[in-house]
N, C-alpha and C positions, 0 to 999 in steps of 0.2 A: 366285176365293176359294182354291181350292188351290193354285194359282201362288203368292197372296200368304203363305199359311202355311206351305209351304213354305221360299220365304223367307229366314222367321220365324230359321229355325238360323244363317243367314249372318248375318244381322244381330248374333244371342246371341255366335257366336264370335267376330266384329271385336269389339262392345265388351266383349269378352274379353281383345281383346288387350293386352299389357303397352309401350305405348307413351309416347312422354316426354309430360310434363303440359300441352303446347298438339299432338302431332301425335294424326293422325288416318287412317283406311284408310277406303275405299269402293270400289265392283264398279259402275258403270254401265255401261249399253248406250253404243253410239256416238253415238246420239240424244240422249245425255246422260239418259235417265228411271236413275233411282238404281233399283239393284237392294238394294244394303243400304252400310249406312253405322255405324261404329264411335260417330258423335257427331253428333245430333239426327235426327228424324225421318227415313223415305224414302216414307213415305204420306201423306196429305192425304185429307180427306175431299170425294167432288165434289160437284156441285149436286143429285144424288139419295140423297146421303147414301152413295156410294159412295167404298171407298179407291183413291184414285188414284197413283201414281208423282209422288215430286218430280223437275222436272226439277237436272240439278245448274249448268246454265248459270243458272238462276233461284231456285236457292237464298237463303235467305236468311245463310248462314254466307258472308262474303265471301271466305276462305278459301278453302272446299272449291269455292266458283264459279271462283274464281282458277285452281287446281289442274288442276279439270277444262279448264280455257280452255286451258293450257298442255298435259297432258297428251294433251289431243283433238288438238292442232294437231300434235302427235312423235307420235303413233300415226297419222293419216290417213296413204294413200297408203304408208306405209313399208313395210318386210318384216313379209312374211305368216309368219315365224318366232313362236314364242310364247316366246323370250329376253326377260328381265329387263331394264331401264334404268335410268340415274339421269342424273338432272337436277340444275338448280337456279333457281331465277326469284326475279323481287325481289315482295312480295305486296304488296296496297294501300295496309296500314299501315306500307312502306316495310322491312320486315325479311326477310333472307333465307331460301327454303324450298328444304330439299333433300326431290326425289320422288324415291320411284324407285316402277316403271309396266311392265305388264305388257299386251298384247291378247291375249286365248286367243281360238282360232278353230279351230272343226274341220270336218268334214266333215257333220256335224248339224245344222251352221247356228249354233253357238254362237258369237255373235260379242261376248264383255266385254272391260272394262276395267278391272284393277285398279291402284290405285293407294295408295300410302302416301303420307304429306305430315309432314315437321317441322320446324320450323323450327329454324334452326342455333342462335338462342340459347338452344334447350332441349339441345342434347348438347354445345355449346361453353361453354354460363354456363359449369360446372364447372372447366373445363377453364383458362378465362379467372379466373374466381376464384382458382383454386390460382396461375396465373401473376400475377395480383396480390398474393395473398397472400405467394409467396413472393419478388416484387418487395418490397413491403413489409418482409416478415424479412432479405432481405438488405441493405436499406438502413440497418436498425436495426442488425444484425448488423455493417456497417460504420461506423456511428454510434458503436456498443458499444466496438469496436475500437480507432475514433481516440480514442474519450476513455479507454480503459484506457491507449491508448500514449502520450497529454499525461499522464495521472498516473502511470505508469511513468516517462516523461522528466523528469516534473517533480520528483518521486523524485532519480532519478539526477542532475538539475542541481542538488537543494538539496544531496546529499550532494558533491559533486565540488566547489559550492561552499566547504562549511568544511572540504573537505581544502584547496583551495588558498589559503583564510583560512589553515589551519593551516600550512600548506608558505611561505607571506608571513611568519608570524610567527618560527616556528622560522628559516628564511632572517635574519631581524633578530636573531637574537639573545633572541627572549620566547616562552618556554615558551607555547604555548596553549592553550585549555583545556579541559576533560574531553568530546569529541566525540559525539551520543549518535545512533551510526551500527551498526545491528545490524543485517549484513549476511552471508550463507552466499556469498558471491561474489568477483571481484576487487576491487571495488571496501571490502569489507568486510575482505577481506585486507590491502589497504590501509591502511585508516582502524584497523585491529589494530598495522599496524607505527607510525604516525603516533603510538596512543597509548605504544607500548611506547619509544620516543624521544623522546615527553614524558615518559615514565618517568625515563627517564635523564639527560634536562636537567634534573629536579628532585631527581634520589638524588645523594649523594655516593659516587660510586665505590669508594674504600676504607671507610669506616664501614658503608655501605648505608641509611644516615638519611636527611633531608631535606637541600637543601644551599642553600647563600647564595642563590641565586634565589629558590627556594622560600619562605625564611623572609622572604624579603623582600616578596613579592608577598601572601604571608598575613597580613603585619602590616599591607602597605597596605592590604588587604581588610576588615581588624578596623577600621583606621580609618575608612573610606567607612562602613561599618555602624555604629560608633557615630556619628558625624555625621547617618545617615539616621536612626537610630532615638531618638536624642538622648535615651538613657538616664544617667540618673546611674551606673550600672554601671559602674568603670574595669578596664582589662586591664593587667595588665603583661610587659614587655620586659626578660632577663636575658642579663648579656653575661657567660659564663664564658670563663676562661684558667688554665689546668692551671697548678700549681707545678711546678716541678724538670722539665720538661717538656724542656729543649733537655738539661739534663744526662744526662738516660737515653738523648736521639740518640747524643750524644757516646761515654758509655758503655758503653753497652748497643748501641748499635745500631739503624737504622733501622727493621729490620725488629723488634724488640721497642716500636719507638717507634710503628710502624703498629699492633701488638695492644694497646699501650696505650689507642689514638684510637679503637680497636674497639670493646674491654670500657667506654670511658667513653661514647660513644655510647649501649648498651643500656641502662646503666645510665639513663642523661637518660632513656629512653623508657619505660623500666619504672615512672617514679616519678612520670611524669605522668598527667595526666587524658586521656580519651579528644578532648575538643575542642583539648589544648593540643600546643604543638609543639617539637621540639627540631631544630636542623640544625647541623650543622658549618657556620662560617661563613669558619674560613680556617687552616690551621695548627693549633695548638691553643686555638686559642679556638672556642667553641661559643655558638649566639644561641639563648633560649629565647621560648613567645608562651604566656601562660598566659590563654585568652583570655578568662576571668571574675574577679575578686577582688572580694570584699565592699569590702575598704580596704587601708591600707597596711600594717596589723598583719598583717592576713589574707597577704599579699603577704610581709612579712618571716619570717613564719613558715613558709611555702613555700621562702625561699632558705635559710634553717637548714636545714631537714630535707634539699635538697639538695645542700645542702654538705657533712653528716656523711653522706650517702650514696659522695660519690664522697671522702671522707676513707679508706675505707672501704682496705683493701690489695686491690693490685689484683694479681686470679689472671697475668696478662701478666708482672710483675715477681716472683710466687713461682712461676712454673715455670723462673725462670733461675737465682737462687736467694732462700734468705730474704733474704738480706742486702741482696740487690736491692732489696725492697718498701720497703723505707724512705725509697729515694729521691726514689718518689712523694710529694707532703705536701697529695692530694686539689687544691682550687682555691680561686680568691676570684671572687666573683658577684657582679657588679654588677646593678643594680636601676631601670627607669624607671617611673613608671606613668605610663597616659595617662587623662585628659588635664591630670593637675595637672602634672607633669613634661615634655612634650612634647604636641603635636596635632600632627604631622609624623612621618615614617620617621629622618629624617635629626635631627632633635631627638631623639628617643625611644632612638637608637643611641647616639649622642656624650653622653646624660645618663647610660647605662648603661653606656657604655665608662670616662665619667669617675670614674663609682661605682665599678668594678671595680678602678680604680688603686689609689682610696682604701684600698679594702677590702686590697689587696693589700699596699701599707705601710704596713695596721694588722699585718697579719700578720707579716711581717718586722720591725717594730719591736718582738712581740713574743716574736718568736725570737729576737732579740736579748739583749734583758730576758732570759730564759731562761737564756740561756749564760750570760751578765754573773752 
């Protein structure tokens, strides 16, 4: 009885001890009778009601039986030193246990064995986990990767595509059209100069207006739109040509004939509407797109007002002198509307070009009448 309560402290401190959640410590003799044990009994009751020693070869934890099996068999016959060991054995339920196993012996006759037992997927799960885990993150993380670099690329081939849509078209000869590429990079750099040279395929160089391309690619655009929208709303097409225009080259000089084409340009752009358009179309003739009119009134009454606009003396010819200004005698405006006049670019020009003549030996016939 005092042997066994004795014991009793060995026992308290094993399942004391802070061990992983399947291992386990025990201290038997060599005979295998359990002195104390971290996890389940080492007493048994005997046939007089006494506590008796569990054996640990006859345990019923398969385990601690296993352990001891292997433990007894590396402590028999070995060095009589009391050094530490470790092992490892495969256990019943087929998974790996590392020991490590101790025999103290002294001179007193004390002859145990202690032993620790855990199995490796209690201090390797973790370990295995986190390398799954971070298998897993890295595979997402290059998952992540390749499909940022398809829609980075895919990015970069839509953009590199309408630069070379755009570099196709300018290459022919046709302005392309408004690219909507907003980029901080080469490629943005790029697609910056692409537009500032559609800029310039659409400005007229000296005026700084819109130029023959321009007005022309606008009006065919006005037409596809009323076709699509097939509104009764008509637009009209005005074809101006300067009076006395070759006389002031002659007289005056080119270079007062280019601040003529200047100050008449501003003027077209001041007097319009924000949707409508004016461009130089060749020399001094200028094409207007006025892209809404109620009717023809509404429309005639638009080419009056600017035609007392550019009748107006022009600042070009009074900084050379007054006498100059008179040469100018403003312009005549021919007129198409569509679609009673034209449903065509090419109809819509030559109905407004033809007005424009009219117009213009109304005028001469009535400077005539004047002098006469």
């Amino acid at each position: 009885m005092a042997t066994d309560l004795s014991l009793e402290h060995l026992n308290e401190f094993l399942k004391q001890l802070h061990l992983s959640p399947n291992g386990f410590a025990f201290i038997v003799e060599p005979d295998g009778n359990l002195i104390a044990t971290s996890r389940g009994p080492h007493l048994r009751k005997g046939v007089g009601n006494d506590n008796t020693r569990l054996n640990a070869a006859q345990s019923e934890d398969p385990l601690l039986a296993a352990t001891y099996k292997v433990v007894k068999g590396l402590t028999d016959g070995g060095s009589k030193s009391n050094s530490s060991r470790t092992n490892s054995f495969v256990a019943p339920d087929g998974s790996v246990v590392q020991a490590g196993y101790v025999r103290i012996r002294d001179k007193a006759g004390l002859d145990w064995i202690v032993a620790v037992a855990v199995p490796r997927n209690d201090f390797m799960q973790k370990v295995t986990d986190n390398i799954h885990r971070t298998a897993i993150m890295a595979l997402l993380a290059c998952a992540l990767i390749v499909a940022l670099g398809f829609a980075v690329l895919n990015i970069i081939a839509r953009d590199l595509r309408q630069l070379a849509v755009a570099a196709k078209d300018m290459g022919d000869g046709v302005a392309p059209s408004t690219m909507p590429i907003d980029r901080h990079d080469e490629i943005g750099d790029l697609a910056k100069s692409f537009a500032n040279m559609q800029q310039r395929l659409l400005t007229d160089r000296l005026t700084g207006i819109a130029n023959r391309e321009a007005i022309i690619r606008r009006i065919e655009d006005r037409i596809v739109r009323q076709r699509q929208r097939g509104d009764s709303h008509p637009f009209a097409v005005f074809f101006v040509d300067l009076n006395g225009f070759k006389q002031i080259n002659d007289t005056l000089g080119h270079d007062v004939g280019d601040a003529v084409l200047i100050e008449i340009g501003q003027r077209l752009i001041k007097s319009l509407r924000e949707n409508d358009l004016a461009a130089r179309y060749g020399g001094d003739e200028f094409v207007l797109l006025l892209d809404n009119v109620d009717n023809r009134s509404n429309a005639m009454g638009a080419r009056d007002k600017l035609e007392r606009v550019l009748a107006q003396p022009l600042q070009a010819l009074l900084n050379v002198s007054p006498e100059a200004a008179s040469i100018g005698a403003g312009a005549a405006i021919g007129m198409a509307l569509c679609p009673d006049e034209g449903q065509d670019l090419e109809s819509l020009l030559k109905r407004a070009d033809e007005d424009m003549y009219l117009r213009k030996q109304a005028i001469s016939s009535e400077s005539t009448d004047i002098i006469v």
